[in-house]
N, C-alpha and C positions, 0 to 999 in steps of 0.2 A: 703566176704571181704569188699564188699561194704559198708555193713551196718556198719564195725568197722569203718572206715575211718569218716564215717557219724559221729558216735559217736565222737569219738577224735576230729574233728572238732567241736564240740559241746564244747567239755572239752578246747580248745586251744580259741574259742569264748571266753567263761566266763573268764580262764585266763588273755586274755588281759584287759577285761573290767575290774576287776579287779587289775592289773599292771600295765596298759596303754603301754606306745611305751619298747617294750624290744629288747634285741638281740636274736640270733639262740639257743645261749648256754642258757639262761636264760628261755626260750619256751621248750626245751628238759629238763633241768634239771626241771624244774615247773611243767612240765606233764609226768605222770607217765607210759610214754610206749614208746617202741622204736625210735629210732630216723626217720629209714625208714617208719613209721606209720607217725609219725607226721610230715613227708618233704610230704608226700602223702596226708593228710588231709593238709595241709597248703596250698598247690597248690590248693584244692578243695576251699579253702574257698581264695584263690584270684583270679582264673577263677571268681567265683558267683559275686566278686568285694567285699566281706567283710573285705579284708583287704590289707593293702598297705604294700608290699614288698621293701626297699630300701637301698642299700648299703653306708655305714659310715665309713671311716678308714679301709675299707677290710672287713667290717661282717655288715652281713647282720642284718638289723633293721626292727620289725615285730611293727605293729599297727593297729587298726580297724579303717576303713574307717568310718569317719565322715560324715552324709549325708548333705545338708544342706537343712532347711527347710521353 
């Protein structure tokens, strides 16, 4: 299960890069696999700090952490 999570993570990475700041619904529909997969990769990739989790009008707003350099 690990290794799917890992994957999806991977698929929800390029999504963003791709779309830039979306909602919860727009990350679920965008990515082609369950919802409980991708609430589970999505924590995986904001523990690591790849992406920044923030609530907007009641839903949640998904984007990738910009580093600075």
């Amino acid at each position: 299960m690990i290794t799917e999570i890992g994957i999806v993570a991977g698929e929800i990475w390029h999504f963003l890069d791709k779309h830039g700041e979306v909602d919860l619904d727009q990350l679920v529909n965008g990515v082609d696999k369950s919802r409980n997969l991708i609430l589970m990769s999505l924590g995986w990739l904001a523990r690591e700090g790849h992406v920044v989790v923030n609530i907007h009008d009641k839903r949640y707003r998904i984007i990738l952490r910009c580093e600075k350099v």
